[in-house]
N, C-alpha and C positions, 0 to 999 in steps of 0.2 A: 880685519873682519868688517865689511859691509853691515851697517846699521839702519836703520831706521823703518818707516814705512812702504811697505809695496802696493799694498791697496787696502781697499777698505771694501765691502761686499755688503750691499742692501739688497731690501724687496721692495719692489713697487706693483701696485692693483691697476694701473695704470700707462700704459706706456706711451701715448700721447701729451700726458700730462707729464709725464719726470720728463722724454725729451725736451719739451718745451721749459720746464725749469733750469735742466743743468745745459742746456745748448743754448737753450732762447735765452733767459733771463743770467744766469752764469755766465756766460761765454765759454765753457770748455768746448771741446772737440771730440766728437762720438769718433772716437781710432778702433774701434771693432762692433760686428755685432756677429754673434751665433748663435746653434743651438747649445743647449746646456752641455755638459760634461757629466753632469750627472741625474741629468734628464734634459735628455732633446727633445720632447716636445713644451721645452721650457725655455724662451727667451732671454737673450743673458746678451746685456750693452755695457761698453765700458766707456767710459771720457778719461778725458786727460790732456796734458799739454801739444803741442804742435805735432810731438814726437810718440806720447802712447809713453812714456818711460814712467819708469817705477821709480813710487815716491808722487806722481800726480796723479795715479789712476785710483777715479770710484768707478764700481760696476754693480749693476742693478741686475737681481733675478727677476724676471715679469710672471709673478701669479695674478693675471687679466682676474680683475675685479673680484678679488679675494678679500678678505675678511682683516682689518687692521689690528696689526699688531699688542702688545702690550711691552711697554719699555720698565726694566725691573730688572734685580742683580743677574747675574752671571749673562751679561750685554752688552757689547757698545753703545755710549745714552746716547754720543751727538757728535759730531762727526767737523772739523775745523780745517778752514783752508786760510792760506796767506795770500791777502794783496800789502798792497805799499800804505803806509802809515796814513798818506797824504789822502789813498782815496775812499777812505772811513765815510768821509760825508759824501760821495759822490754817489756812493753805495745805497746811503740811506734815500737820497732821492732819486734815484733808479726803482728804488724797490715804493716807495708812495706812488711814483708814477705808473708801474706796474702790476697796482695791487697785492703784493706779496708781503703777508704778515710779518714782523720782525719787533725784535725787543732790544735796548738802547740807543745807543751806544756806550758801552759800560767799558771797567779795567778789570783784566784779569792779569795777576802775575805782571804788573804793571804793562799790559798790553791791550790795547783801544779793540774791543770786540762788539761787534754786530750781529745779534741770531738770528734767522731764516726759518721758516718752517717749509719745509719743500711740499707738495701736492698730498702725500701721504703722510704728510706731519710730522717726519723727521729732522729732528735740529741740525742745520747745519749755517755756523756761525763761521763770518769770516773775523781773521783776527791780522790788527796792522801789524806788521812782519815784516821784516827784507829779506828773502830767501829767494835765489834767482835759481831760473829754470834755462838748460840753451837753447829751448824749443817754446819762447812764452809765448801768449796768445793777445791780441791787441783788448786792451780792457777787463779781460780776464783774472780768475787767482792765478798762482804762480804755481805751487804746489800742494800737498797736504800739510797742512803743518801738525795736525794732532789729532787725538780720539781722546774722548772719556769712559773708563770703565765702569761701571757699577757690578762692585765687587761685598758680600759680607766676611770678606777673607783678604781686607786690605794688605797687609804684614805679606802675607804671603802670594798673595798675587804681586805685588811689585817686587818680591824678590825672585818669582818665577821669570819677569820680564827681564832680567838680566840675563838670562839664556841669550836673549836677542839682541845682547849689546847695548839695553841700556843701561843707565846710572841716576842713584839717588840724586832725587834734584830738590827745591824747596819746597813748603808744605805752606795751603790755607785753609784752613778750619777742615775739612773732613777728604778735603783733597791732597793727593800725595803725589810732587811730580815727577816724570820717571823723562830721563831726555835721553836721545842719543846725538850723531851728528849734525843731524841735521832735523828733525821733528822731535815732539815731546807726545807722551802719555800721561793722560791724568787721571790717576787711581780712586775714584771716589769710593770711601765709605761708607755703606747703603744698607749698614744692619741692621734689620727689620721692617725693611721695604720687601715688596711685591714681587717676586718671580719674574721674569721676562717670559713673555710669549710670543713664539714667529707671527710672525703676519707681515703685512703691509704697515712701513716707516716704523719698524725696527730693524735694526741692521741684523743681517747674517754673521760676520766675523770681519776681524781685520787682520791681515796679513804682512809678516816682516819679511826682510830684504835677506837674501840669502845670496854668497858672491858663486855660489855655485851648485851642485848637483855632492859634489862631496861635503861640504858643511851641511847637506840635506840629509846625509847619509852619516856624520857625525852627529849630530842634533838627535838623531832619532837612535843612536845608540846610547844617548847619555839618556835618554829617557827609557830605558826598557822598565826601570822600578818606577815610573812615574805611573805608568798609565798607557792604556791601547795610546798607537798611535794609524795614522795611515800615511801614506803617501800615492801621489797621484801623477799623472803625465797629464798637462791641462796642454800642449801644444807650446804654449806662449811662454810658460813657464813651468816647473818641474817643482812641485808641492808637498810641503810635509800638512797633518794635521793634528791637531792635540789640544786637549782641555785642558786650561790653568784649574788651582786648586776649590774656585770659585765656582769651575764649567764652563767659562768663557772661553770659546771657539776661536782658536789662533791659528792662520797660518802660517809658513816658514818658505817662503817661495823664492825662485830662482830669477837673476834677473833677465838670464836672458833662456830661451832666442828673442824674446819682446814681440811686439806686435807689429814690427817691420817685417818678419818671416816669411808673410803671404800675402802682404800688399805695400806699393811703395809708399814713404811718406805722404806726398798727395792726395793718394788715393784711398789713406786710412779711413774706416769705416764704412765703405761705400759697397761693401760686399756682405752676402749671409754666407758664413761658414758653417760647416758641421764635423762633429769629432768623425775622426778616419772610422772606426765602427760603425757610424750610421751613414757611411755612405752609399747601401742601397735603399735606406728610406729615404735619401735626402729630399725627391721628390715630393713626399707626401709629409714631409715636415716642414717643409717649404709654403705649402698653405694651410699647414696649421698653427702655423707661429703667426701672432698677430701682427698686424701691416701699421705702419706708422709715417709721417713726413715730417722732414726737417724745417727747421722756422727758413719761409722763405718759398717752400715747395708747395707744389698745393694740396691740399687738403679735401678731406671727406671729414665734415664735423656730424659728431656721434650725438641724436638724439636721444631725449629721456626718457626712456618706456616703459611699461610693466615687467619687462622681462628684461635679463642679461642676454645681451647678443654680442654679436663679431663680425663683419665683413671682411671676404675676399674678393680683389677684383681682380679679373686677368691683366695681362698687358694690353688686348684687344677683346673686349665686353663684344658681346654683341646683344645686348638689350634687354636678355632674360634674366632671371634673376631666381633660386634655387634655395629655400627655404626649410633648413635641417630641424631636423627634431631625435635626439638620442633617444639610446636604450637606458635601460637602469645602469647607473653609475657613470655612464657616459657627460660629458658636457658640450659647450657651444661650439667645438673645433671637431669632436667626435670624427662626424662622416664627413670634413672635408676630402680627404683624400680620394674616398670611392666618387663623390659627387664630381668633385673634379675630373675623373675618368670618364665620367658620365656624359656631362659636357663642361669641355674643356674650354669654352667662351663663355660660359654663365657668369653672372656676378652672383659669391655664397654669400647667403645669412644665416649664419649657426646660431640657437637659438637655446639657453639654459632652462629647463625645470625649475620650476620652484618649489616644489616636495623634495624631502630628502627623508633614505629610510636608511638607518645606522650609518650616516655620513655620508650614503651616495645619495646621487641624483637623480631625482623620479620627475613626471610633471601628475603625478596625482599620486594619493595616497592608497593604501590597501588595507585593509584585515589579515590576507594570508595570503599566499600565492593566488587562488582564483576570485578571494573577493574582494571587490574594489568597492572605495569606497565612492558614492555616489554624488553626494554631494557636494566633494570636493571634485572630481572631472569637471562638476557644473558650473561651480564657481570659476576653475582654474581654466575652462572653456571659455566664460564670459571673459577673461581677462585677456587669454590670448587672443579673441575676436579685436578685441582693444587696440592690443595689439598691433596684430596685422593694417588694421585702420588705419592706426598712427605709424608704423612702418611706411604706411605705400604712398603716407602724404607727406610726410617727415622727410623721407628722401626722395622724394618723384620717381617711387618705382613703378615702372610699367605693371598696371593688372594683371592685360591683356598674356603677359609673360612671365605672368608668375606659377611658380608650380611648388609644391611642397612635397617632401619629403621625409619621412620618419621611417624609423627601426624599433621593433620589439615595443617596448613600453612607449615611445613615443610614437609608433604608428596607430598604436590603440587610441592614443590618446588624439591623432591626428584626424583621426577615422569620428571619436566622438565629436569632435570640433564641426566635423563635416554634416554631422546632423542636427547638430543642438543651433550652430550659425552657418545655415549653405552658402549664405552671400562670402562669409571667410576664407572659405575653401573651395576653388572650383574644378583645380585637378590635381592627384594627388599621385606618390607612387609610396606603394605602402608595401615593408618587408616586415615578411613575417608577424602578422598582424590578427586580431583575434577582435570579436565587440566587447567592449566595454563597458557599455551601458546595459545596465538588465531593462531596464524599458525604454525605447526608441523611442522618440518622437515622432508624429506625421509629418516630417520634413518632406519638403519639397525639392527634392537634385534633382531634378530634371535640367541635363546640359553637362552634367558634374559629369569627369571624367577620370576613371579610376583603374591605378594598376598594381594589382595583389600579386608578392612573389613569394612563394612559401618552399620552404625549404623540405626535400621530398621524404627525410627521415627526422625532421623537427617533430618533437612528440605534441606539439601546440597545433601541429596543421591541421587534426581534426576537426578543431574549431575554427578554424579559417573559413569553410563553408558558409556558414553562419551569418557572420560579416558581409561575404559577399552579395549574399539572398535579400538579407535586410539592406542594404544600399539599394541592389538594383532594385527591391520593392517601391522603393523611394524616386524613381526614375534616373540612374545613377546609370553612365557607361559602364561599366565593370566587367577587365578583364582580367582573367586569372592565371599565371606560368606557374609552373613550377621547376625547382632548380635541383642539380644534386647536393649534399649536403644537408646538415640540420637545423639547427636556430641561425647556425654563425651567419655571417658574410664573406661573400665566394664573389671571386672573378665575374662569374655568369652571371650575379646579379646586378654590374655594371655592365655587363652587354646586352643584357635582358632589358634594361631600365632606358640605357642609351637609345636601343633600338625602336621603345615603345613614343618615348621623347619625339625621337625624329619623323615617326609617322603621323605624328599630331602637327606638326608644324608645317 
């Protein structure tokens, strides 16, 4: 029976930042990146040694600037990799030079350990070790050498990990070590500590080595009185899933096809994959997964502004730039897909709310479905004027090529912006969009240029009129189409919008 570690599965808020930790400052090797497996519009990167083999891969899910985590029982605390004994100190001035927080170098288990804290605050300590890989990386760990669990069901969480092959190993003070052939687990006892909560730098789950597709299918029969289990076809690997008696998220995964399957060693990494069922979205998932560059490539560095954003850029820009604003519940990726149809050279800036009504995403608050609250549009207006400000000079975007965009809740909201700040907004294309404001301001748009798409069985288009009268009261271009369909978004609304784009230009 095949023993030990397959990977280990984290979250990161950041995906500029973890590549640059575990590629830049670690030296692993990014050997895949896709969309999710159990959600594609959700980024999922893996490192690992030369070769992408189980036993050195960590893989990150990317929730873009999510909310951090809480580390607490039924969780991986901290996640251990091995270098060579000798390069303990080498480590430690890599990482002063670097700036990258760390704590000792201490013994653990009489082994010289170094901790890290990676960008989202996840421990990851290297530990000297001789554990060789045939695929090592020049300066880099070798492999994973271990995980720590926080468990309040010590007893029985290490005895559950023997399903996986491993074996009682030594004990210090509240720690219980579980090894197999070649890595170890360390079971901490954490009773009456804090709950674990997902987020950013807590880990997801860690996953053991399975020699095949039938031990997957054994495994999961000795578990029927255990507890639900699932299994999965991840492409790379062929996956059980199952809660220890803690709740800690295990998987039981296959080693192969590996991640040589759909690219040669070379050229690991260097491709976005997507699971075979979303391969008619693949296009439009394609720019909504967020863009990043490897240490060495060059870069688009992300200013600090009042709002959550995202950039797309094509392969060939051509100098305009496309400024999203969602619907309720939607966020900063929302409308890349249509935008992108729209025009297919823009460079996107998706663009988050900062209201939130029962967990989703608004950019102003409400009373009820038609009453908004006022004060806040005005506040949440002045900010995004801010905003844009600092957007167009923050990154040298062209004004003169800017145009914005919103949907439903952020067209209203895009539409207020246009009166309360004209200089913010000077042309706009607004779907499915109503006024906001119960008293307008005497804004000045005169130049403002504006295109209202309302969908012709939407029960909101009534009020669409409204908006319109009041802009162009204000000296406001204001054209109106109408589309078939209701609230949603339609084809015709990126042929409509495409079309009105290119007559302005």
């Amino acid at each position: 029976m095949i023993s030990g570690i397959h990977h280990v599965t984290g979250i990161t808020a950041d995906v500029q930042a973890n590549v640059d930790f575990y590629v830049g400052f670690l030296g692993l090797k990014l050997v895949k990146r896709t969309a999710g497996y159990a959600d594609a519009e959700q980024l999922h990167l893996v490192y690992g040694d030369g070769l992408g083999r189980p036993g050195s891969l960590l893989t990150f899910l990317v929730w873009e600037a999510s909310g951090r985590g809480r580390t607490g029982i039924g969780q991986v605390l901290e996640i251990a990799l091995a270098v060579s004994p000798q390069s303990i100190s080498g480590w430690l001035t890599r990482a002063l030079a670097a700036g990258v927080p760390f704590e000792g170098p201490t013994r653990e288990f009489e082994e010289p350990v170094l901790r890290f804290r990676d960008p989202d605050a996840l421990i990851v300590k290297l530990v000297g070790v001789d554990l060789s890989t045939p695929a090592p990386l020049p300066g880099g760990p070798t492999r994973l050498r271990g995980v720590t669990l926080l468990t309040d069901k010590a007893a029985q969480t290490a005895e559950f990990l023997t399903r996986f092959g491993y074996r009682h190993g030594e004990r210090a003070g509240q720690t219980h070590r579980m090894t197999s052939d070649t890595d170890v687990v360390d079971v901490r006892d954490a009773t009456g500590f804090v709950p674990s909560v997902a987020g950013a730098g807590v880990p997801d789950h860690v996953a053991f080595r399975a020699g095949n597709a039938d031990e997957v299918r054994s495994l999961r029969q000795s578990l029927r009185e255990h507890g639900p289990t699932e299994v999965h076809d991840r492409k790379y690997f062929l996956s059980l899933y199952v809660r220890d008696p803690a709740g800690i998220l295990l998987e039981y995964a296959t080693d192969r096809p590996g991640m040589t399957i759909d690219e040669a060693p070379e050229a690991l990494g260097r491709t976005l994959f997507f699971p075979p069922q979303e391969a008619g979205r693949a296009q439009d998932l394609e720019v909504m997964l967020p863009q990043f560059s490897l240490p060495g490539e060059e870069r688009f560095p992300i200013r600090k502004l009042p709002f959550v954003h995202r950039f797309n850029r094509p392969d060939q820009p051509d100098g305009t730039t496309l400024v999203l604003l969602h619907g309720t519940g939607g966020y900063e990726a929302d409308l890349m897909p249509i935008a992108r149809r729209i025009a297919p050279r823009a460079t996107l800036l998706g663009v988050r709310g900062r209201a939130t009504e029962e967990g989703t995403n608004r950019w102003f608050r409400r009373f009820d479905f038609t009453t908004f609250d006022q004060a806040d549009i005005r506040s949440e207006a002045e900010a995004f004027a801010a905003f844009v400000e600092g957007a167009v000079a923050g990154y040298g975007i062209d004004a003169v090529g800017l145009t914005f965009l919103g949907y439903s809740n952020g067209a209203n909201f895009l539409a207020a912006v246009m009166q309360l700040y004209p200089s913010a907004v000077r042309r706009a294309v607004l779907l499915r969009s109503v006024q906001a404001l119960e008293t307008p301001p005497a804004a000045d748009l005169s130049g403002a240029q504006v295109l209202m798409l309302d969908g012709r069985d939407d029960v909101y288009a009534r009020q669409a009129p409204a908006l319109a009268d009041d802009l162009r009261a204000r000296g406001a271009n204001v054209e109106t189409r109408t589309v078939r369909g209701g609230h949603e978004l339609t084809g015709a609304d990126a042929t409509e919008a495409a079309d009105w784009l290119e007559q302005g230009t």
